[in-house]
C-alpha positions as CSV (number, residue, x, y, z in Angstrom):
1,X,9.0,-7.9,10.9
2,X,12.7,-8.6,10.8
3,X,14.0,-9.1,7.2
4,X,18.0,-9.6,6.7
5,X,19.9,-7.1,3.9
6,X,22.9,-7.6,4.0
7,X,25.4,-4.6,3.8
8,X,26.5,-3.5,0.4
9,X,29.5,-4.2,-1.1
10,X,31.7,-0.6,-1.1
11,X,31.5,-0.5,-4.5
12,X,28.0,0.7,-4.7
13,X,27.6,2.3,-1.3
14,X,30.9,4.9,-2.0
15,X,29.9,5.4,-6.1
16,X,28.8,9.0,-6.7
17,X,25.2,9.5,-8.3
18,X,27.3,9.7,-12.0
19,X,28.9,6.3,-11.0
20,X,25.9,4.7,-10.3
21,X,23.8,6.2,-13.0
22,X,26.4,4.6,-15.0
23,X,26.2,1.5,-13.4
24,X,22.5,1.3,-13.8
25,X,22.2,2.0,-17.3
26,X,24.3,-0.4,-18.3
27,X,22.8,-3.1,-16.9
28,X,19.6,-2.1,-18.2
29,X,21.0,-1.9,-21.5
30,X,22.5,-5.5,-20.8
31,X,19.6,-7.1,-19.9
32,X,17.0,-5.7,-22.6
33,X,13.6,-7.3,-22.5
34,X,14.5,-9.5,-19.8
35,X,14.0,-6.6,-17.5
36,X,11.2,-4.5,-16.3
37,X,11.6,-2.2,-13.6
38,X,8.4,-1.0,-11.5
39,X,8.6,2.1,-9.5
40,X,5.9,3.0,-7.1
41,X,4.8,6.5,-7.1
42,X,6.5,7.1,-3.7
43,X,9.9,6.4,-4.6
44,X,12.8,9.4,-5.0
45,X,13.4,10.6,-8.6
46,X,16.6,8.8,-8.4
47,X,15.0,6.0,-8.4
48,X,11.6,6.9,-10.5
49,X,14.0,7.6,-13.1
50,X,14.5,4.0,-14.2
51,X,11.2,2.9,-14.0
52,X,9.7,1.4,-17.0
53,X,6.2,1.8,-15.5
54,X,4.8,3.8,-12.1
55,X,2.0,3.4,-10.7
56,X,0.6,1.9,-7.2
57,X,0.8,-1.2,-5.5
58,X,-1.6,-3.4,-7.5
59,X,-2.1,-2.0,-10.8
60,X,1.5,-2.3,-11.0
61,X,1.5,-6.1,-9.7
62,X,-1.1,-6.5,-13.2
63,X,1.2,-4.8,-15.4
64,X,3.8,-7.2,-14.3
65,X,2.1,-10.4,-14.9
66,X,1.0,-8.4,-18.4
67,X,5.2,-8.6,-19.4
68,X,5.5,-12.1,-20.1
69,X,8.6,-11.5,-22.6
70,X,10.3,-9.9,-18.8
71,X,12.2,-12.8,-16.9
72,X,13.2,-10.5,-13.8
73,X,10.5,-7.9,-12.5
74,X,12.5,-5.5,-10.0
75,X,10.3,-3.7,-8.1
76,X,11.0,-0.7,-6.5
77,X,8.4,-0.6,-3.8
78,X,8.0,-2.7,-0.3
79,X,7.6,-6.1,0.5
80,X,4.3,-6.9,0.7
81,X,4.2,-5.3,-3.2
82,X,7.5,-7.8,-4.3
83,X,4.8,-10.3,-2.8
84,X,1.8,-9.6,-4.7
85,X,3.8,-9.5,-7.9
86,X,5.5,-12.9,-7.4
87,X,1.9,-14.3,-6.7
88,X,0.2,-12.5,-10.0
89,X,3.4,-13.2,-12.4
90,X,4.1,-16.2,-13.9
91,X,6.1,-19.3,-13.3
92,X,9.2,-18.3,-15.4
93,X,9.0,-14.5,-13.8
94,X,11.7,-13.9,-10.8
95,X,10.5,-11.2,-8.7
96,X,13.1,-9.0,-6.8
97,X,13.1,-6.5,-4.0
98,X,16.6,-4.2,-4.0
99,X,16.2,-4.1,-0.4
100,X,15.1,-6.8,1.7
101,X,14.6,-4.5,4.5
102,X,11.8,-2.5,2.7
103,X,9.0,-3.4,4.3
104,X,5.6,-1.8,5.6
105,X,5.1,-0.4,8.9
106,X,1.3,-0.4,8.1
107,X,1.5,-4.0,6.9
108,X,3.2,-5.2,9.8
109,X,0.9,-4.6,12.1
110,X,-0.9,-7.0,11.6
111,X,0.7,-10.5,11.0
112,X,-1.3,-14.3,10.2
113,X,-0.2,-15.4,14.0
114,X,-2.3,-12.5,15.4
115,X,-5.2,-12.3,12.9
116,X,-5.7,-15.9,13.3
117,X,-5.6,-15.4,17.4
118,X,-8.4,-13.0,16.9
119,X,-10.6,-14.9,14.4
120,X,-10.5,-17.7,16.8
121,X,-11.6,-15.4,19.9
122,X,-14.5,-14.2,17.8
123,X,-15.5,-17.2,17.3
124,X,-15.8,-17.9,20.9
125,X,-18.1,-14.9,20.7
126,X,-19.9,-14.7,17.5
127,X,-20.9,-16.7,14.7
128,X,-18.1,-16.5,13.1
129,X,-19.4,-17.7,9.5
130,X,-21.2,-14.6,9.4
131,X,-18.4,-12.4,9.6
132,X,-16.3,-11.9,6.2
133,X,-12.6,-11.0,6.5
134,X,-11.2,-8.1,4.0
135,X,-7.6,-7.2,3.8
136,X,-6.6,-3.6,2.7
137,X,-4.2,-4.3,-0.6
138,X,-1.3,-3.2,2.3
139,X,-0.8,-6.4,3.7
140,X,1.1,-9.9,3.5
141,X,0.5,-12.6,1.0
142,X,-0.2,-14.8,3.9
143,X,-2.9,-12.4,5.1
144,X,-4.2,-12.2,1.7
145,X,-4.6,-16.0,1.7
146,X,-6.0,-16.0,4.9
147,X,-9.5,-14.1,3.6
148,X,-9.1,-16.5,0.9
149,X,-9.7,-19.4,2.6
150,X,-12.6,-17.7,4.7
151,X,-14.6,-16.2,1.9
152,X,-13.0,-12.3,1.9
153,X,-11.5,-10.1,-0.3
154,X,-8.6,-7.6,-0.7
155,X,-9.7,-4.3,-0.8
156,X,-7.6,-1.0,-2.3
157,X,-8.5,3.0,-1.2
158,X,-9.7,2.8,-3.8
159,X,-12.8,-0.3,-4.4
160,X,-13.1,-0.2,-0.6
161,X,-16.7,0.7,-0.5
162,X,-17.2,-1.7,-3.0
163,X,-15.5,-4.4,-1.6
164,X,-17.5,-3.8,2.1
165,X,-20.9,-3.2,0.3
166,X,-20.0,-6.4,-1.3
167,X,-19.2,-8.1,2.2
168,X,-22.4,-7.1,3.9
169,X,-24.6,-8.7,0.8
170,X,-27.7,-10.1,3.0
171,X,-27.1,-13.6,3.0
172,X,-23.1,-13.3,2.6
173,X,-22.0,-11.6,5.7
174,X,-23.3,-9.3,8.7
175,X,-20.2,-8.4,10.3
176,X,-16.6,-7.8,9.0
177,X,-13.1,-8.0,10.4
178,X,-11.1,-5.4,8.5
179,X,-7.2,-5.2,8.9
180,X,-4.7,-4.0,8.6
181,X,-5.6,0.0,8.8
182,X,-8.1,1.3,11.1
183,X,-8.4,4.4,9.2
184,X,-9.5,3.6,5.8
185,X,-12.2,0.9,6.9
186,X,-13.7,3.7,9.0
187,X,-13.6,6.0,6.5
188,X,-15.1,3.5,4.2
189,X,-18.1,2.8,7.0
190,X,-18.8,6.4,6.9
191,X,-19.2,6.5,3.7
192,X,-21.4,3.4,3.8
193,X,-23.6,5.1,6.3
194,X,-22.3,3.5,9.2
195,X,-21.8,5.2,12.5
196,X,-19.3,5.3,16.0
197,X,-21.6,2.3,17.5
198,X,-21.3,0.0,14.5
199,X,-17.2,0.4,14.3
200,X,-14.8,-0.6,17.1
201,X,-11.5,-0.6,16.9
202,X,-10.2,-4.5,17.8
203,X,-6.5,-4.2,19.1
204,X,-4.8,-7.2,18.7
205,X,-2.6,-6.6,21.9
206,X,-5.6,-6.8,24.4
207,X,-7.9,-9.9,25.0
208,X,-10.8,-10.2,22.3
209,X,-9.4,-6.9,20.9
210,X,-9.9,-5.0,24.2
211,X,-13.8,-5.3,24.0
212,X,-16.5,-6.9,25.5
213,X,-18.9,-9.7,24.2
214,X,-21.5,-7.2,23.5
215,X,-19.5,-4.8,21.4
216,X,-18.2,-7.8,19.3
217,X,-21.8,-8.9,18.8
218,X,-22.8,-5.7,18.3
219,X,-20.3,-4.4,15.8
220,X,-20.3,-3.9,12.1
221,X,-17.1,-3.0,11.2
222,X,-14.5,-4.4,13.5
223,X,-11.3,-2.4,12.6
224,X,-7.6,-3.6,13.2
225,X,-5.7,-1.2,15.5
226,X,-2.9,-0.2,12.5
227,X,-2.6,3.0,10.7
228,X,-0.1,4.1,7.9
229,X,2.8,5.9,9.6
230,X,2.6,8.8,7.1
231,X,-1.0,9.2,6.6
232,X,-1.7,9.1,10.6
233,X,0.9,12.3,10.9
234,X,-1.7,14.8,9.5
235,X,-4.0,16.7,11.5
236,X,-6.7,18.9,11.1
237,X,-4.7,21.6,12.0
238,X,-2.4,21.7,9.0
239,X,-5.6,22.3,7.1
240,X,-6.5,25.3,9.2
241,X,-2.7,26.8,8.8
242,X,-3.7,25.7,4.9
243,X,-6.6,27.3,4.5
244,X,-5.3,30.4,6.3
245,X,-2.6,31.0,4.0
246,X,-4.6,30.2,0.8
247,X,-8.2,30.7,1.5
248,X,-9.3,29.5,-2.2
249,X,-6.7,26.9,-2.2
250,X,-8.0,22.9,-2.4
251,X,-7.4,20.5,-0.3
252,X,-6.7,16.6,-1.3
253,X,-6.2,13.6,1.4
254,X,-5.8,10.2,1.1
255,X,-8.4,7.5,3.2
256,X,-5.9,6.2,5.4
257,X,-6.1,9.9,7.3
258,X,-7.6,10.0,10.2
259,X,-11.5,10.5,10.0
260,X,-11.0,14.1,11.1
261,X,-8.8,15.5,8.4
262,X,-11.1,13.3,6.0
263,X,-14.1,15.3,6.6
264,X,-12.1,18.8,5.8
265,X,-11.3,17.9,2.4
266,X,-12.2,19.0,-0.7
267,X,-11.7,15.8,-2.1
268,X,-10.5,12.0,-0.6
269,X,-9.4,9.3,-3.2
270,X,-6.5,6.6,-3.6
271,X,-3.4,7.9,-5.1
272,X,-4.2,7.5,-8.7
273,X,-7.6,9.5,-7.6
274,X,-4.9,12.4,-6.0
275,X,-3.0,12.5,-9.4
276,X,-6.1,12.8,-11.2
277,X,-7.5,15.4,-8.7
278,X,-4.1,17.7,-9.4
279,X,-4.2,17.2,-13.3
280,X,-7.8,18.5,-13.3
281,X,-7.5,21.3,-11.1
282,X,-7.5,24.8,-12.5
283,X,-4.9,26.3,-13.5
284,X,-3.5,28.7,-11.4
285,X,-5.0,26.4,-8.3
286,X,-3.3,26.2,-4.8
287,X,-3.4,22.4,-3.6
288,X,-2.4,20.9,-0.3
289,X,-2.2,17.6,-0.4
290,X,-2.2,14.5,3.1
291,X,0.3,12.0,1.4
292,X,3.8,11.1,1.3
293,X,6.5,13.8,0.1
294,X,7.7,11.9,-3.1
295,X,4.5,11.8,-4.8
296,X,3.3,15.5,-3.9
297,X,6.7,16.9,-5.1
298,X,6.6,14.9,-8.3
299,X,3.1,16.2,-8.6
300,X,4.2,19.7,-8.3
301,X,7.2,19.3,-10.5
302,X,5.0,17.8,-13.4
303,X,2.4,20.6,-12.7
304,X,3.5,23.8,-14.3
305,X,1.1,26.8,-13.7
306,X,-0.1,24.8,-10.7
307,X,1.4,25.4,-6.9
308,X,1.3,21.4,-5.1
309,X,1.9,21.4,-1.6
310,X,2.5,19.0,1.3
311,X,-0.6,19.9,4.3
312,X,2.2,18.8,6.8
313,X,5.0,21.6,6.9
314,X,7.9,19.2,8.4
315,X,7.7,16.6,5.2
316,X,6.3,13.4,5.6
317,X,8.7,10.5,3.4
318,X,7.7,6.9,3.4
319,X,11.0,5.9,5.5
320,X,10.5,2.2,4.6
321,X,10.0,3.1,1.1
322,X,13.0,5.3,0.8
323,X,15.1,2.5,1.8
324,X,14.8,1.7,-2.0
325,X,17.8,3.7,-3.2
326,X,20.7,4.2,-6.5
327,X,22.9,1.5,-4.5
328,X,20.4,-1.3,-3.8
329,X,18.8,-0.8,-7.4
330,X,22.8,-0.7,-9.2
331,X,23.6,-4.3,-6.8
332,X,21.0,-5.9,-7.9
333,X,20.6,-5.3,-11.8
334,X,24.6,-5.6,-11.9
335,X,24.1,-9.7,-10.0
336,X,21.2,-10.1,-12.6
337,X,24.0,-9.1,-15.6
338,X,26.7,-11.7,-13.6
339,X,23.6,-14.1,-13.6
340,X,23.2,-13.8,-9.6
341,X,19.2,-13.5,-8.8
342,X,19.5,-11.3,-5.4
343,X,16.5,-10.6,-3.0
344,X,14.0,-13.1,-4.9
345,X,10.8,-12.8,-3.6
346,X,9.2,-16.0,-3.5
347,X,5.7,-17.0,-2.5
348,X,4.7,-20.5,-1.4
349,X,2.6,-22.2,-3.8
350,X,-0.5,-22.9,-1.1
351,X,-0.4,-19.0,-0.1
352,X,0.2,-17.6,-3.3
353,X,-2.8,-19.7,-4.5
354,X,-5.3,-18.7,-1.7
355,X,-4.1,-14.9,-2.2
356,X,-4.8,-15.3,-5.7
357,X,-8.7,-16.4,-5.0
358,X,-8.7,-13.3,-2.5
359,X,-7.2,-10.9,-5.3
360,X,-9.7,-12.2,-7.9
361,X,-12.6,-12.2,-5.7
362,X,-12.2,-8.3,-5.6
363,X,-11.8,-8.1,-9.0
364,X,-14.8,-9.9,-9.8
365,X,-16.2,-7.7,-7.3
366,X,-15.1,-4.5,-8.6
């Protein structure tokens, strides 16, 4: 998806770190309660470091709407999170993104021109009011609203099996479209007891997702062809070379991994579920973990007497996420101080109030 960010002015892209720093904090001071600065746990310590809360996508998105003294939330995450915020805060909140062009390459897979193209070809197919749409949390407001309007729900990594066992109720669905990541609605089915003949993959670049009439009738769990970009890059092979080196060592993956990696470790969970796994772990404990670099460094770092690896040995950063850096955050605190709102992230009303029945459905849900 093509967002605009326009080039910095050289007075933050030349500053040192110390200029910056400098920069930052006194803007910060500057603005007081007016401000409050989300970080998401894969963001670089130079950013992490101004963060008045961390945390992931939605439960930061809640803690937002929770600072109603806060007239500017900055949020130091991507897009579609800058989205979910402005749709959860309130009216007299201004919701900003340092860079425009941090976006999601998971959540861009799937877009409301294509998921709409698909729901209509199913329903050429299928009864299409017995199918419930769910969006992972990873995804556009406009996708959001779209399961809105149709009866679904968002989903995270981790309510997913609730949110699905929810969906397949008797009486309220018998078939779901899940989107945007193939991975963790399989891994979810799995779980659920589901097997290879009740998931197909539906790819949104082929006619009726690249199946036939009987495997759309005869599917569960239809499954968006998108993936994570980090998550995907682990293999079961970086266990093995894990396990190898530290043969009492654990082993700790996130559900957007591929279904093969997911079934070799010790123990699969959202993020928050990783950092809990880490903090209970023995002391003295080995642990490899299949997520992004930021958040298994800062894991290590904050885990003395503990040794916290990354399973993939050539580092695996969130590019899109990275793009949130000293610069971007410095410009846009700085044009908050001069009274300039830069990179507002605005919802429309109709969206932002069908994502909002999405987001509360899986609440009531969960």
């Amino acid at each position: 998806m093509l967002r605009l960010q326009s080039p910095l002015p050289e007075r933050y892209s030349a500053a040192t770190d110390d200029e910056l720093a400098g920069m930052i904090g006194r803007a910060r001071a500057a603005l007081g309660s007016r401000l409050f600065i989300l970080g998401h746990h894969y963001q670089r310590d130079e950013v992490m470091r101004w963060a008045d809360a961390r945390g992931d996508s939605f439960g930061l998105s809640r803690l937002a709407a929770g600072q109603a003294e806060a007239e500017f939330i900055v949020f130091c995450g991507v897009h579609f999170m800058a989205e979910s915020a402005d749709v959860l805060t309130g009216a007299h909140q201004k919701v900003l993104l340092p860079d425009l062009n941090a976006g999601c390459s998971m959540a861009d897979m799937a877009d409301i021109e294509q998921v709409e193209e698909a729901w209509a070809e199913m329903a050429a197919v299928i009864d299409i009011s017995a199918v419930v749409p769910i969006t992972y949390m990873n995804s556009s407001a406009a996708l959001k609203a779209f399961v809105g309007r149709h009866g679904g729900a968002v989903c995270t990594s981790s309510n997913a099996r609730a949110v699905l066992t929810w969906a397949l109720e008797p009486g309220r669905g018998e078939q779901v479209l899940f989107f945007p990541d193939q991975h963790l609605g399989r891994n979810t089915g799995y779980e659920l007891g589901y097997g290879p003949d009740d998931m197909r993959v539906w790819n949104p670049r082929l006619a009726l997702g690249g199946l036939s009439d009987v495997e759309v009738k005869e599917s569960t769990l239809l499954l968006w062809k998108g993936h994570c970009s980090v998550h995907q890059r682990f293999r079961p092979e970086h266990i093995a070379a894990f396990r190898a080196s530290y043969p009492d060592g654990i082993v700790m993956v996130h559900p957007e991994c591929a279904h093969d990696v997911v079934e070799l470790a010790d123990l699969v969970g959202s993020t928050d579920s990783l950092i809990r796994g880490v903090a209970a772990a023995p002391a003295g404990s080995v642990i490899g973990i299949a997520t992004e670099i930021h958040l298994v460094k800062r894991l290590g770092d904050e885990s003395p007497g503990k040794t916290v690896v990354c399973l993939d040995p050539l580092v695996c950063p969130c590019s899109t996420m990275s793009r949130i850096d000293g610069p971007h955050l410095a410009w846009v605190l700085e044009g908050l101080v001069e009274g300039e709102v830069r990179n507002q992230i605005v919802v429309d009303g109709e969206t932002a109030e069908w994502a909002r029945v999405a987001l509360e459905r899986m609440l009531a849900i969960t």
